[in-house]
C-alpha positions, 0 to 999 in steps of 0.5 A: 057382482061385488055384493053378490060375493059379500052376500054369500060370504055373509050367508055361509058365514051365518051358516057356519056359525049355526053349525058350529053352535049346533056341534058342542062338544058334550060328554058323559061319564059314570062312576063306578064304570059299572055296579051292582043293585043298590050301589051308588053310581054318579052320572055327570055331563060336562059341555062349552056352549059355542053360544052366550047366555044362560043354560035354560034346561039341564037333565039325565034320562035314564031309560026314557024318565028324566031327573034334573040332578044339580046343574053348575057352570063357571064362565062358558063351562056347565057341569050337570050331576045326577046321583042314584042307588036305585037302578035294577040289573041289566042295561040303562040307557043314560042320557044328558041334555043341556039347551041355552036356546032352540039353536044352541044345545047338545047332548051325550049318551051311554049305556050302563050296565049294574050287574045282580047282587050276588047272593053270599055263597054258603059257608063250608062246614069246617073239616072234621079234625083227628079226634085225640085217643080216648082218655080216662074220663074224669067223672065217674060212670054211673050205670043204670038198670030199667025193669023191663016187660020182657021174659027174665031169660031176656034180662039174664042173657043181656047181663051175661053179654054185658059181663063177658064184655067188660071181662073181655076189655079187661083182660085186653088191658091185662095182656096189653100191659105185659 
């Protein structure tokens, strides 16, 4: 009776311990929390094997492709890296895994999401601003006649019209002065 309580205890004691290696705690974070295209974003797995030796395997998948990215570990304590600027817009699935062997490994996953990259919205036209009063011109006007195929009647009623004008702006200038 006594070895059959010591066998059980030893049974449950090994099971135990396969459940504990099994249980690891591993985590996974991403920095920047979120992107757009074309920016960096670190993925970075972090873990404690409940078991000794050295870690065989170490690597993300992002949406079903693996890539190994750079692997550390001080005393029990393994950190892996993975760094990329090439995701596209929308939802990734992200996850990291690590083994020592077939009874000790673990893994962690997350969904990240990179946001599209925003077109530069146009540049509004500046507002018109008040044009100043009009000023005496600096340069000096010159005014220039063409020949034209037109009846010379034409010609003397579009001189009559230009005359009458300029007298017209003169004596508005005339009056305004009085």
């Amino acid at each position: 009776m006594r070895k059959l309580i010591v066998a059980a205890a030893l049974a449950v004691a090994a099971l135990g311990s396969v459940t504990a290696a099994q249980a690891a705690a591993t985590t996974l974070t991403a920095s920047p929390k979120t992107s757009i295209v074309g920016q960096k974003v670190t993925f970075t797995g972090k873990f404690t094997p409940p078991c000794s030796g050295a870690v065989q395997t170490s690597n993300f998948t992002i949406d079903g492709k693996r890539f190994l990215g750079a692997y550390s570990q001080v005393g029990q304590n393994g950190t892996g890296t993975y760094s990329t600027s090439t995701l596209t817009a929308g939802k990734h699935a992200v996850v990291y895994q690590w083994s020592v062997n077939a009874n000790c490994k673990g893994s962690a996953s997350l969904s990240y999401t990179v946001a599209p990259k925003v077109s530069p919205s146009p540049t509004p036209p500046p507002s018109p601003s008040p044009s100043p009063s009009p000023s005496p011109s600096p340069s000096p006007v010159e005014l220039v006649a063409a020949e034209s195929d037109q009846t010379p009647l034409s010609g003397y009623v579009g001189g009559a019209l230009i005359l009458l004008t300029v007298l017209s702006g003169l004596a508005l200038l005339v009056f305004a002065r009085r």
